[in-house]
DRENFI-98543 format. One record per residue (C-alpha): x, y, z; residue number from 1; residue in one letter. Coordinates in steps of 0.1 Angstrom, whole numbers, plus 5000, padded with zeros to 4 digits. Example, Ala and Ser with C-alpha at 12.3 -4.5 7.8 and 13.67 -1.06 7.14 Angstrom:
2
<lolo xx="5123" yy="4955" zz="5078" k="1" r="A"/>
<lolo xx="5137" yy="4989" zz="5071" k="2" r="S"/>
end
This chain:
352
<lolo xx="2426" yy="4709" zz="4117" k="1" r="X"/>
<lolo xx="2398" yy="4686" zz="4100" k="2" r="X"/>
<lolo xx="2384" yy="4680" zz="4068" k="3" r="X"/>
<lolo xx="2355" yy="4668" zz="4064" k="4" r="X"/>
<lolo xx="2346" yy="4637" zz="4038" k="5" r="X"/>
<lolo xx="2316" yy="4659" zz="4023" k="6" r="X"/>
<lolo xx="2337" yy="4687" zz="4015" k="7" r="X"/>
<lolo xx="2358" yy="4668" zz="3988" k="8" r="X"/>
<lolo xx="2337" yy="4668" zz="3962" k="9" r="X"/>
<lolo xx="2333" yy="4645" zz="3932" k="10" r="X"/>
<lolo xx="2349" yy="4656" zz="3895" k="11" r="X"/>
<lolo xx="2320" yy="4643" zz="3878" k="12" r="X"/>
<lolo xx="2303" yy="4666" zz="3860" k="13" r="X"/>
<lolo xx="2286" yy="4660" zz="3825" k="14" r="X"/>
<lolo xx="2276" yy="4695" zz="3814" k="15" r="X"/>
<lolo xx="2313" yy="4707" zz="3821" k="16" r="X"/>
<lolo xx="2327" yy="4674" zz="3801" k="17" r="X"/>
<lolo xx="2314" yy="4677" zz="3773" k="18" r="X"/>
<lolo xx="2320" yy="4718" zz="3770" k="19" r="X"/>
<lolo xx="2352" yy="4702" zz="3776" k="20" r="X"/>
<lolo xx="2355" yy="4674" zz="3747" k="21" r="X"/>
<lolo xx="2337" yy="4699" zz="3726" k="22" r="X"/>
<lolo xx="2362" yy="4729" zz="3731" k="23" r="X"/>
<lolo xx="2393" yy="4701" zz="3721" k="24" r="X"/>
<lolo xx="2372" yy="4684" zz="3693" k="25" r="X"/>
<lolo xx="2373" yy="4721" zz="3681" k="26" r="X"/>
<lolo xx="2408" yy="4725" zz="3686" k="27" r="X"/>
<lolo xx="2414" yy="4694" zz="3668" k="28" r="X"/>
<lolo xx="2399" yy="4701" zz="3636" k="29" r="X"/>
<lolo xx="2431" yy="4729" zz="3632" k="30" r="X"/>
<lolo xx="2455" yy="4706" zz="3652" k="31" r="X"/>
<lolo xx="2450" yy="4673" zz="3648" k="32" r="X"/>
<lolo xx="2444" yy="4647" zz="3677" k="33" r="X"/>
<lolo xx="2469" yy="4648" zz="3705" k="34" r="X"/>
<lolo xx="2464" yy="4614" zz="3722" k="35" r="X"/>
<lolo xx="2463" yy="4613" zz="3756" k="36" r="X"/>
<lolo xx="2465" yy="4644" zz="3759" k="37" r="X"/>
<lolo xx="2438" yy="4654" zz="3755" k="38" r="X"/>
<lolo xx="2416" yy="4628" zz="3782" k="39" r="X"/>
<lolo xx="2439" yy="4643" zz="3807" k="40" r="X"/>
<lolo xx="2432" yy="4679" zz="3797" k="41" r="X"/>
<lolo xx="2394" yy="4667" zz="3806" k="42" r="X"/>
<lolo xx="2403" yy="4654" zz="3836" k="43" r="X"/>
<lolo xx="2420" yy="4692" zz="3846" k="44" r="X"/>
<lolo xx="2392" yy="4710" zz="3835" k="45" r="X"/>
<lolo xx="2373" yy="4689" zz="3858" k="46" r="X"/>
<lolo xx="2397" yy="4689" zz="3887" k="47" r="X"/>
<lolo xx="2394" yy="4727" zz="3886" k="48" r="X"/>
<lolo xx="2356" yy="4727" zz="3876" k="49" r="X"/>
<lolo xx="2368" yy="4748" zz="3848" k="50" r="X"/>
<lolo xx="2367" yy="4751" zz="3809" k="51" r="X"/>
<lolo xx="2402" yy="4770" zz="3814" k="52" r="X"/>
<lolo xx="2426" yy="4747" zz="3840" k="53" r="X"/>
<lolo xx="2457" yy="4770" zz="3851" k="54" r="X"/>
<lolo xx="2480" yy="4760" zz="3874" k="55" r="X"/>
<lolo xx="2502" yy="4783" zz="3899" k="56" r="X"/>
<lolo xx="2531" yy="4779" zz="3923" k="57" r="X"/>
<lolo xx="2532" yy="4739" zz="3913" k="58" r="X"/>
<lolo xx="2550" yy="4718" zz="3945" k="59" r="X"/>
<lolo xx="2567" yy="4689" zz="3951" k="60" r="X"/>
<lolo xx="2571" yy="4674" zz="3984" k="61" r="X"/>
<lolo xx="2593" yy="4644" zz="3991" k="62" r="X"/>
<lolo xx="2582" yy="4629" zz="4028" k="63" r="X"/>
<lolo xx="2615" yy="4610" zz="4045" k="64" r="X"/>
<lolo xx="2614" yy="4583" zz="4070" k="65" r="X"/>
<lolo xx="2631" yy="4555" zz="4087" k="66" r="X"/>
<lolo xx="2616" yy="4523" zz="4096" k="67" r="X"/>
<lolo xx="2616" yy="4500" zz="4121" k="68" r="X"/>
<lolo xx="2615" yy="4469" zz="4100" k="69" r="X"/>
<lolo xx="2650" yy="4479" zz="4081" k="70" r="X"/>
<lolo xx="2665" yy="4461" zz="4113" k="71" r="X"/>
<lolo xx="2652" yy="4429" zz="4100" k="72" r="X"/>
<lolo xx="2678" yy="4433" zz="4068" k="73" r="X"/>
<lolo xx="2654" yy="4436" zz="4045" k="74" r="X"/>
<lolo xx="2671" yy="4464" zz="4027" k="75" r="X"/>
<lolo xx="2694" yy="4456" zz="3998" k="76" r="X"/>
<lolo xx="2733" yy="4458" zz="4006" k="77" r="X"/>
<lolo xx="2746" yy="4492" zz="4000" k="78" r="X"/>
<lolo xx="2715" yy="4514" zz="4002" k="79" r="X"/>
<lolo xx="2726" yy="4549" zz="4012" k="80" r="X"/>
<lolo xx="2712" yy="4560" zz="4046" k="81" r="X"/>
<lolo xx="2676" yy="4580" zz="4046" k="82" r="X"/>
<lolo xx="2694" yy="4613" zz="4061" k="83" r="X"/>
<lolo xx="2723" yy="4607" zz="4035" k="84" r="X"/>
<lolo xx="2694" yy="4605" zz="4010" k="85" r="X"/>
<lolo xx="2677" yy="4636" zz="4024" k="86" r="X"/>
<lolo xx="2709" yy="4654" zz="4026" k="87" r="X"/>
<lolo xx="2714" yy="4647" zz="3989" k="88" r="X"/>
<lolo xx="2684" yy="4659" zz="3979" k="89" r="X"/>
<lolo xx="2687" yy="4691" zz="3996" k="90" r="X"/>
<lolo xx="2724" yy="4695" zz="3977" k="91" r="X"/>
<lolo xx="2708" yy="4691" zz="3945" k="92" r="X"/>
<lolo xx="2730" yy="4660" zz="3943" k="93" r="X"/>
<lolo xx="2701" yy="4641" zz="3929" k="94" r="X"/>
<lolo xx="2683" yy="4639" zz="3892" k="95" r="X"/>
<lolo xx="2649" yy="4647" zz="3913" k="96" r="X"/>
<lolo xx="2663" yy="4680" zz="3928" k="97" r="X"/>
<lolo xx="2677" yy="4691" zz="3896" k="98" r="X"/>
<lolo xx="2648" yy="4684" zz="3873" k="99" r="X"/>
<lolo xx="2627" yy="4699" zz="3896" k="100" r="X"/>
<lolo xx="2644" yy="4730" zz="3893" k="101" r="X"/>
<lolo xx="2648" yy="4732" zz="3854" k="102" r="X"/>
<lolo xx="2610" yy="4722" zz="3858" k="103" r="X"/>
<lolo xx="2599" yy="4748" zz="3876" k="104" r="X"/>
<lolo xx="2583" yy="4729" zz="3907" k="105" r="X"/>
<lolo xx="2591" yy="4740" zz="3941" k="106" r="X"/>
<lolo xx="2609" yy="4714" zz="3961" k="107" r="X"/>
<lolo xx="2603" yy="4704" zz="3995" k="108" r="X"/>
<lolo xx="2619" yy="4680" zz="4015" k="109" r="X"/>
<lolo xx="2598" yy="4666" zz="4047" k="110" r="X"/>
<lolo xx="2617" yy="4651" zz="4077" k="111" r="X"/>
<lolo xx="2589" yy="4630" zz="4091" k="112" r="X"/>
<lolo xx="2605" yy="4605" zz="4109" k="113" r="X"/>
<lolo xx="2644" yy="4602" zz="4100" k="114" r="X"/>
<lolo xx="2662" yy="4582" zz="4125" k="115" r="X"/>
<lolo xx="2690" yy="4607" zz="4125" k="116" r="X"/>
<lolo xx="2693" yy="4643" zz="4127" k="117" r="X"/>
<lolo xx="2692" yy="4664" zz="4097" k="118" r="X"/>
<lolo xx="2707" yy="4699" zz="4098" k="119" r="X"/>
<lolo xx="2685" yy="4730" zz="4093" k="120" r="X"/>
<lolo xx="2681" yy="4739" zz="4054" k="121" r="X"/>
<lolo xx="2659" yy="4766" zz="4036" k="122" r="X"/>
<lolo xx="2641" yy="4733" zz="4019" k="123" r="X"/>
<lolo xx="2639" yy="4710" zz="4050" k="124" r="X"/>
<lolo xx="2606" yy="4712" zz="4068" k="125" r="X"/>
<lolo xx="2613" yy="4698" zz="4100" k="126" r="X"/>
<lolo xx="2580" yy="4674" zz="4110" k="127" r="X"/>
<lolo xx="2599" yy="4649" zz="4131" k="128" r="X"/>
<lolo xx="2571" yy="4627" zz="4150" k="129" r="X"/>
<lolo xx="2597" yy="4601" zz="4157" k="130" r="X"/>
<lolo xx="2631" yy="4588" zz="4150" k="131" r="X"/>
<lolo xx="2618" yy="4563" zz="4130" k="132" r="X"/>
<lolo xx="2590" yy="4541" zz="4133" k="133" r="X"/>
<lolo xx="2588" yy="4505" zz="4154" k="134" r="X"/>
<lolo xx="2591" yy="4472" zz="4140" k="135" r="X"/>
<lolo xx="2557" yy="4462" zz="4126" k="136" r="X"/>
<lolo xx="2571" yy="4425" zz="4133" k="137" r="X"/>
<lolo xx="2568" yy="4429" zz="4168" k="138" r="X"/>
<lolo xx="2548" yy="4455" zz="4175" k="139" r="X"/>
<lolo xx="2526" yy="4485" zz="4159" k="140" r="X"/>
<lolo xx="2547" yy="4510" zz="4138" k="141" r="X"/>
<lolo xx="2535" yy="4535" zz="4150" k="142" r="X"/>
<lolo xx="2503" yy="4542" zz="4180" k="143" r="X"/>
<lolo xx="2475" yy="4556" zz="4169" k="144" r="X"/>
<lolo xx="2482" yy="4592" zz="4190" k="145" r="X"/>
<lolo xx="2514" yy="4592" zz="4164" k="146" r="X"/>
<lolo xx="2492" yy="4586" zz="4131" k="147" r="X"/>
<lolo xx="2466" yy="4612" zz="4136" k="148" r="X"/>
<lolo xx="2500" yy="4633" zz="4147" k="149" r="X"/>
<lolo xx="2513" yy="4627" zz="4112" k="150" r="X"/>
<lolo xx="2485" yy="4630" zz="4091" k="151" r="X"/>
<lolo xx="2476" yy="4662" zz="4109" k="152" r="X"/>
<lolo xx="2509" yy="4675" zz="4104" k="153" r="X"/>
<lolo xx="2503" yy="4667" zz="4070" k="154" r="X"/>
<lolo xx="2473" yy="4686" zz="4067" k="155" r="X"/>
<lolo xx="2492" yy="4717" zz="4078" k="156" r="X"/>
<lolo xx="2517" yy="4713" zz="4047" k="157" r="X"/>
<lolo xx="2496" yy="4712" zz="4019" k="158" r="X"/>
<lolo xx="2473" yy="4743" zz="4041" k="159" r="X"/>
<lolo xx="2505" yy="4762" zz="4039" k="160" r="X"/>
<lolo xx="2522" yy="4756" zz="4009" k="161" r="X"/>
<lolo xx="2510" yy="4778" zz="3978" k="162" r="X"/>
<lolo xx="2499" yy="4768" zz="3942" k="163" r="X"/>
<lolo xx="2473" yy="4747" zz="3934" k="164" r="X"/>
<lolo xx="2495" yy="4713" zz="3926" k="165" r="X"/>
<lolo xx="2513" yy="4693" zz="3947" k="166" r="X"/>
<lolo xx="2540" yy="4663" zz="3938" k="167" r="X"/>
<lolo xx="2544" yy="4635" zz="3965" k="168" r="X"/>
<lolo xx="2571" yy="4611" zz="3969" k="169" r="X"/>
<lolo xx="2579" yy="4592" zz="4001" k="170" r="X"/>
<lolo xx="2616" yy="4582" zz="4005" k="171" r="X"/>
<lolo xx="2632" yy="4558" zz="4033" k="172" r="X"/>
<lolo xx="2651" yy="4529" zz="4040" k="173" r="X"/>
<lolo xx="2621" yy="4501" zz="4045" k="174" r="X"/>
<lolo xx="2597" yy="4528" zz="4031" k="175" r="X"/>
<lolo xx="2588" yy="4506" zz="4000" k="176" r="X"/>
<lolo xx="2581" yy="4475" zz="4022" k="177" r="X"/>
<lolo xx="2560" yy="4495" zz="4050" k="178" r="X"/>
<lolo xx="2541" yy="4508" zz="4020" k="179" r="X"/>
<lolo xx="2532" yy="4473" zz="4002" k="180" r="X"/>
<lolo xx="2522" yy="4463" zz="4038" k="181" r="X"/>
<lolo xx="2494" yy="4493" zz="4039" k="182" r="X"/>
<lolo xx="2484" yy="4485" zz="4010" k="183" r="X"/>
<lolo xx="2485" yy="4446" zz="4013" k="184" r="X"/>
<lolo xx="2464" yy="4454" zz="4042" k="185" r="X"/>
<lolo xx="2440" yy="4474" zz="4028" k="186" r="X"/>
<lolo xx="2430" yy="4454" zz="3993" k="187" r="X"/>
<lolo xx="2441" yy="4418" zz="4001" k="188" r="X"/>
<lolo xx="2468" yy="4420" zz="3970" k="189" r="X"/>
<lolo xx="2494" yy="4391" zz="3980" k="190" r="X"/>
<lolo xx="2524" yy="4408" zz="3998" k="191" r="X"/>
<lolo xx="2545" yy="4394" zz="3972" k="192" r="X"/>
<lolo xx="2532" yy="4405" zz="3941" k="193" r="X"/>
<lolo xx="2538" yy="4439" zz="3961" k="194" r="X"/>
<lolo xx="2579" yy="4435" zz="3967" k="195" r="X"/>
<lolo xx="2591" yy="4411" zz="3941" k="196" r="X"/>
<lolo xx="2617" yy="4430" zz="3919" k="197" r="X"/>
<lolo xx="2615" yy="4407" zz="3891" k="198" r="X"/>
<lolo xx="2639" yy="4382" zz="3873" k="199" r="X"/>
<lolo xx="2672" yy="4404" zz="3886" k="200" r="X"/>
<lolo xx="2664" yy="4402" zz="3919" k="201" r="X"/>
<lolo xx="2688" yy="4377" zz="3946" k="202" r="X"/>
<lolo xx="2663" yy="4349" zz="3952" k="203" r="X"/>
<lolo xx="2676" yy="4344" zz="3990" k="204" r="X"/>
<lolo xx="2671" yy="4383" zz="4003" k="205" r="X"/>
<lolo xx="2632" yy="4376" zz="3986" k="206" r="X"/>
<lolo xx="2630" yy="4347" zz="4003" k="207" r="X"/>
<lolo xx="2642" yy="4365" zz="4034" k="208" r="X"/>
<lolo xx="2623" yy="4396" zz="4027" k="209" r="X"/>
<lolo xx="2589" yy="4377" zz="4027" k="210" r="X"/>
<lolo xx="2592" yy="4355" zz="4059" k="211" r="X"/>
<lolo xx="2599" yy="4393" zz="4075" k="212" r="X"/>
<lolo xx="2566" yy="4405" zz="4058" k="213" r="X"/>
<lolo xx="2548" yy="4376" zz="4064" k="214" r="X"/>
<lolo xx="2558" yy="4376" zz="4100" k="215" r="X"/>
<lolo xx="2542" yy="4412" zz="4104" k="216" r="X"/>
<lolo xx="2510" yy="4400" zz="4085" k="217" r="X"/>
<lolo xx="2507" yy="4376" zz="4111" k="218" r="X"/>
<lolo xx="2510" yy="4394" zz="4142" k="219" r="X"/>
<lolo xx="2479" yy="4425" zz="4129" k="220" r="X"/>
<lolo xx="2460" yy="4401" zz="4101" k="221" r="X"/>
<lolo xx="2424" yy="4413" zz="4120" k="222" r="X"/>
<lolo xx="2434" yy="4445" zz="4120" k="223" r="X"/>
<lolo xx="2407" yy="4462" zz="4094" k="224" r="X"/>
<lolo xx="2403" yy="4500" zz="4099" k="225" r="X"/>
<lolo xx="2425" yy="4524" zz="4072" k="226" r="X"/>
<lolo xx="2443" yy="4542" zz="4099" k="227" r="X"/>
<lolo xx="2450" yy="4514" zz="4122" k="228" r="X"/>
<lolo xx="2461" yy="4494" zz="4092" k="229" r="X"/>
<lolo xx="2484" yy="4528" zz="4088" k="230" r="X"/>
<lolo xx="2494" yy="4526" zz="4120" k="231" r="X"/>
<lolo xx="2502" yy="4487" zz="4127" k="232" r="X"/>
<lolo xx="2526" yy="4489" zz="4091" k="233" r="X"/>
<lolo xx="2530" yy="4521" zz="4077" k="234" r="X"/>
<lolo xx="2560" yy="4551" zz="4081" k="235" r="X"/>
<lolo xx="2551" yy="4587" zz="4090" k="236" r="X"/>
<lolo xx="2556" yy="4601" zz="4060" k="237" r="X"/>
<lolo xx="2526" yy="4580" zz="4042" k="238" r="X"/>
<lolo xx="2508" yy="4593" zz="4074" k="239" r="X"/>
<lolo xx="2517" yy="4628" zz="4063" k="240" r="X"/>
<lolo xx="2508" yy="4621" zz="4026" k="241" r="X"/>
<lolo xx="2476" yy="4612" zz="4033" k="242" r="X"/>
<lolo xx="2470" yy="4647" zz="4053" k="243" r="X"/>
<lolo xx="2481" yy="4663" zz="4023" k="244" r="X"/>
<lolo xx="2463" yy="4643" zz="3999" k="245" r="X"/>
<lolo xx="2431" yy="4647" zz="4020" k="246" r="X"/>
<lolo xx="2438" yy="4691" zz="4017" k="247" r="X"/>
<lolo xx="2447" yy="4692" zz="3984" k="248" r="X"/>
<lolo xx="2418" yy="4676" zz="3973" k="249" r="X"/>
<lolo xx="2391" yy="4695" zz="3996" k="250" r="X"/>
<lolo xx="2411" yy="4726" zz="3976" k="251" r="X"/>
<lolo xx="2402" yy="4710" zz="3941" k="252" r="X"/>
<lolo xx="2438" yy="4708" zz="3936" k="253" r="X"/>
<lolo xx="2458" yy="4685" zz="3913" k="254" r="X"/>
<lolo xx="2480" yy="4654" zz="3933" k="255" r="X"/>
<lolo xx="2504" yy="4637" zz="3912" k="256" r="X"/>
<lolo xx="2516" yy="4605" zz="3931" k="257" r="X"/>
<lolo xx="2550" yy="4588" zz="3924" k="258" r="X"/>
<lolo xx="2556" yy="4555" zz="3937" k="259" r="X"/>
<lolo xx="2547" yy="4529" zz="3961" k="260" r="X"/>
<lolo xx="2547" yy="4545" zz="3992" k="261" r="X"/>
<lolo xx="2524" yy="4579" zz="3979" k="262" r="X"/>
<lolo xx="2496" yy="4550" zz="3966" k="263" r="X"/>
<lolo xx="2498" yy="4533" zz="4000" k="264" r="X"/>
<lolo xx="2491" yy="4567" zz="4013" k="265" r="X"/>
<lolo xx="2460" yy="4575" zz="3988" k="266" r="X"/>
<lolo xx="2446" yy="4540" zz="3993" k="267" r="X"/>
<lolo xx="2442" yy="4550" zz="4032" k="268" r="X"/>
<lolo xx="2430" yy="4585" zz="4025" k="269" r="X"/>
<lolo xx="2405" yy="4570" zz="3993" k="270" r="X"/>
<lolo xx="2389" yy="4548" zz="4024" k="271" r="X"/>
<lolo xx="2386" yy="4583" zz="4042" k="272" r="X"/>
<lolo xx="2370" yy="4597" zz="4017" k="273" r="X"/>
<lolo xx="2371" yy="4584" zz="3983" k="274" r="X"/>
<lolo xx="2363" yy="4608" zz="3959" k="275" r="X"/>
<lolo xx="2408" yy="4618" zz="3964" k="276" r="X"/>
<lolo xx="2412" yy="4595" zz="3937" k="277" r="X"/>
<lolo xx="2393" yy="4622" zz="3912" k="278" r="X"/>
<lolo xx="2426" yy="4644" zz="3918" k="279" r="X"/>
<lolo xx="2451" yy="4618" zz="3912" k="280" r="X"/>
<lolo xx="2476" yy="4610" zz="3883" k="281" r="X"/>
<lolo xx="2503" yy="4586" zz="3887" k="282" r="X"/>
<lolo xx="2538" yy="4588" zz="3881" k="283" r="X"/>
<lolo xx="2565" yy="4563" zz="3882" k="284" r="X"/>
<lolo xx="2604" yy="4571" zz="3886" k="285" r="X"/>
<lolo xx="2614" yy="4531" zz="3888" k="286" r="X"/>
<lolo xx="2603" yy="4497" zz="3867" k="287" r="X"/>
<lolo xx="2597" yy="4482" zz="3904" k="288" r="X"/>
<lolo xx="2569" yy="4452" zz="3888" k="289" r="X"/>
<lolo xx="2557" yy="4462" zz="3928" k="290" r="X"/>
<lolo xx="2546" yy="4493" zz="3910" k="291" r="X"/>
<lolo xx="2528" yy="4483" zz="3881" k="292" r="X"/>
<lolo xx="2508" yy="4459" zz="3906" k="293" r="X"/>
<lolo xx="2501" yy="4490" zz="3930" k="294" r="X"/>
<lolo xx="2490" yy="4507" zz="3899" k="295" r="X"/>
<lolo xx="2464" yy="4478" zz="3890" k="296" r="X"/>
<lolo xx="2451" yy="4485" zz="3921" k="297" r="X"/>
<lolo xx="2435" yy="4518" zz="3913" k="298" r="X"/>
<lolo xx="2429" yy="4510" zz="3875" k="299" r="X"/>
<lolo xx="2455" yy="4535" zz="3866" k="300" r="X"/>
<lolo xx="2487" yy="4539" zz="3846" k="301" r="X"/>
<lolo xx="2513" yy="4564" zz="3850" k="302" r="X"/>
<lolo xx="2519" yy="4598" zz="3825" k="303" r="X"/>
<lolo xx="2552" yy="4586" zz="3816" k="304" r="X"/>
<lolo xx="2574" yy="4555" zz="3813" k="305" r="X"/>
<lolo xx="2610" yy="4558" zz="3807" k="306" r="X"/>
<lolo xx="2623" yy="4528" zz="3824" k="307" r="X"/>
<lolo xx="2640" yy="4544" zz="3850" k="308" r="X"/>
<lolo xx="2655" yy="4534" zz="3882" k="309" r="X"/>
<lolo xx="2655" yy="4566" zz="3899" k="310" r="X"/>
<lolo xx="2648" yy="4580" zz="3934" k="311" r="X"/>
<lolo xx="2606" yy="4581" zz="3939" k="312" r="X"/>
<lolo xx="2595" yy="4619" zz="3926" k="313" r="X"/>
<lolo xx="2616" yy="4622" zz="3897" k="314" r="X"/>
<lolo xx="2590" yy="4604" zz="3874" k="315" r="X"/>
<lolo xx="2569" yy="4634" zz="3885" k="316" r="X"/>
<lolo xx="2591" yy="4664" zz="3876" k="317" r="X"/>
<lolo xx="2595" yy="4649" zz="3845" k="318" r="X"/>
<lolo xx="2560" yy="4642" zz="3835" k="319" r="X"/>
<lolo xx="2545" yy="4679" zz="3849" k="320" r="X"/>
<lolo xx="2555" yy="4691" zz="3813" k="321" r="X"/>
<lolo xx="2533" yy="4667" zz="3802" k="322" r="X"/>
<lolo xx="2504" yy="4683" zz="3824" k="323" r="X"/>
<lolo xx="2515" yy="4719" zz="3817" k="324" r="X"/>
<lolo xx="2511" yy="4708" zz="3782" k="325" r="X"/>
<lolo xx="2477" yy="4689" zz="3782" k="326" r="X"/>
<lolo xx="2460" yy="4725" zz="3804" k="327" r="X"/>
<lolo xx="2480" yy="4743" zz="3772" k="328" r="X"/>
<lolo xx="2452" yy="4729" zz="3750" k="329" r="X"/>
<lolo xx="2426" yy="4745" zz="3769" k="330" r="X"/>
<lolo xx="2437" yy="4778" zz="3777" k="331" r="X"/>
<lolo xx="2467" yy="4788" zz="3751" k="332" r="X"/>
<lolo xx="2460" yy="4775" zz="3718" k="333" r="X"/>
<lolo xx="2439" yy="4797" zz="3707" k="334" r="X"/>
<lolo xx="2412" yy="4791" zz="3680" k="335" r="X"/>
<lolo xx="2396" yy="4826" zz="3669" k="336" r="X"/>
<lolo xx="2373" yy="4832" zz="3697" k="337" r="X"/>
<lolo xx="2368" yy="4858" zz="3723" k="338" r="X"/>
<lolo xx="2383" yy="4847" zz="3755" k="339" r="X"/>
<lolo xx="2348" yy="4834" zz="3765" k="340" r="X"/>
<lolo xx="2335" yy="4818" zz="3799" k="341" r="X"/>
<lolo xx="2359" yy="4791" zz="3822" k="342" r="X"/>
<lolo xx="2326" yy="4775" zz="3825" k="343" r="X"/>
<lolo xx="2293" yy="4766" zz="3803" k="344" r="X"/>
<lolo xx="2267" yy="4789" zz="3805" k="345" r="X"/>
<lolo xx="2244" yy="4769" zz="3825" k="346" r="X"/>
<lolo xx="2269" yy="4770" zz="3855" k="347" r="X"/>
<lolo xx="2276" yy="4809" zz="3858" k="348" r="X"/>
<lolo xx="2279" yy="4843" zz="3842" k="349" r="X"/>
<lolo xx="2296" yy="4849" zz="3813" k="350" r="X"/>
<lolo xx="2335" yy="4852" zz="3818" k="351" r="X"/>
<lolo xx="2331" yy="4833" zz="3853" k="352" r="X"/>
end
């Protein structure tokens, strides 16, 4: 399976956004001005090339992997294994699995690379490409054969799964490092600005944390390419992410992207093709100042912030109300009209 760059279109359309900001201004004059709301209920209407954005069978997909740079200790003490993480998540032992329920989003755990075995489950997808990646100190994390592997298998999820919006988390001991290294690699932001947890953080695992980092900068620094830049640092499930990312969008359908390792992921698949950043809103389920730097790096700010320290995809459960709400404006609140067309006149037949 391939996708083509030329068959993910751009969002840009002017006719269609201002039907858009004209159909809201109408709405306003009866309901006052929503605040951002409204901007994203533009963007919908243009993810879907419609005046009337709905969305159906709405997924969320948390990619698991181990790392080889975890034996380096740059984990902090007491971080719960990746299958004790997965295995929680599939219990419903987790704020993530939970809201997603009450939420309505289907939830999806992805065993991409877990160094242990994980037990069969109705909500495990077993995508195993490895137990766990290499050291990117010492070597490649993964070869190239592996990467396409991953992102292929990727590809296959989000060509399989139904609906037309798709959450994505990656979760994994090391899995916040790998990703700051991807993306490191790929815009030239200083590793640091990338890991530092702020004032609370124990200056001498930083300081032990960056010579590791550092040391695996060192060994690929001329390594230039997206996907070899993937493959010299990154974990199989930001290889998987990126398959997905690169579907979804060819489908026109809306990603929502929730923490550090999901923007490593859409920084490789935007140098694929980069109009998957039209499809994109951000989420954030930790105040990780990593994150808010990753952020920066695509000009963007997530829905929500409630100053959680949560596992990565919670922010998004919580903030697809928020969504829900903002395509509510467009096709539910209903302002005296006949049901009319889903898009201006000029671009199809009445009631399109």
């Amino acid at each position: 399976m391939s996708v083509n760059r030329s068959l993910i279109s751009p969002t840009a359309n002017p006719l269609l956004e201002q039907a858009l900001r004209e159909k809201l201004k109408r709405r306003s004059e009866v309901t006052g001005n929503l605040g951002e709301l409204e901007p994203l209920a533009v963007r919908l209407g243009l993810i879907q090339n419609t005046l009337k954005p709905r969305f159906s069978s709405p997924q969320i997909a948390l990619f698991a992997s181990d790392h080889g740079l975890a034996v380096d200790g740059i984990s902090p003490v007491g971080q719960p294994s990746t299958a004790r993480l997965v295995q929680n998540l599939l219990a419903s032992q987790l704020p993530v699995s939970v809201f997603a329920r009450i939420q309505g989003l289907e939830l999806s755990v992805v065993d991409c690379g877990v160094a242990e075995a994980v037990a069969p489950h109705p909500r495990l997808m077993a995508r195993k490409i490895a137990h766990g990646t290499r050291n990117a100190r010492v070597n490649v994390a993964m070869t190239l054969d592996q990467a396409h592997a991953a992102i292929r298998a990727g590809m296959e999820i989000a060509d399989a799964l139904p609906g037309n919006v798709i959450a994505c988390a990656g979760v994994g001991v090391g899995s916040h490092e790998s990703a700051a290294l991807v993306l490191s690699g790929l815009s030239g932001e200083p590793i640091r600005d990338l890991v530092f947890g702020g004032p609370g953080a124990r200056a001498d695992h930083e300081a032990r944390l960056l010579m590791v980092l550092q040391g695996a900068q060192g060994r690929h620094r001329d390594v230039t390419d997206p996907v070899e830049v993937l493959a010299a640092y990154g974990g199989f499930e930001i290889a998987m992410m990126v398959g997905v990312m690169l579907v979804a969008s060819s489908k026109r359908h809306l990603i929502m992207a929730d923490g550090v390792p999901a923007c490593a992921a859409l920084m490789v698949a935007s140098r694929i093709a980069p109009t998957v950043t039209d499809y994109c809103v951000f989420c954030r389920s930790h105040s990780h100042p990593g994150l808010t730097q990753t952020l920066g790096l695509f000009h963007a700010l997530a829905l929500l912030e409630l100053g959680m320290e949560s596992t990565d995809g919670t922010g998004a459960t919580l903030a697809w109300p928020l969504v829900r709400s903002a395509a509510a404006l467009l096709t539910e609140v209903a302002e005296g009209e006949d049901p009319g067309p889903s898009l201006p006149a000029e671009f199809g037949p009445a009631g399109a």
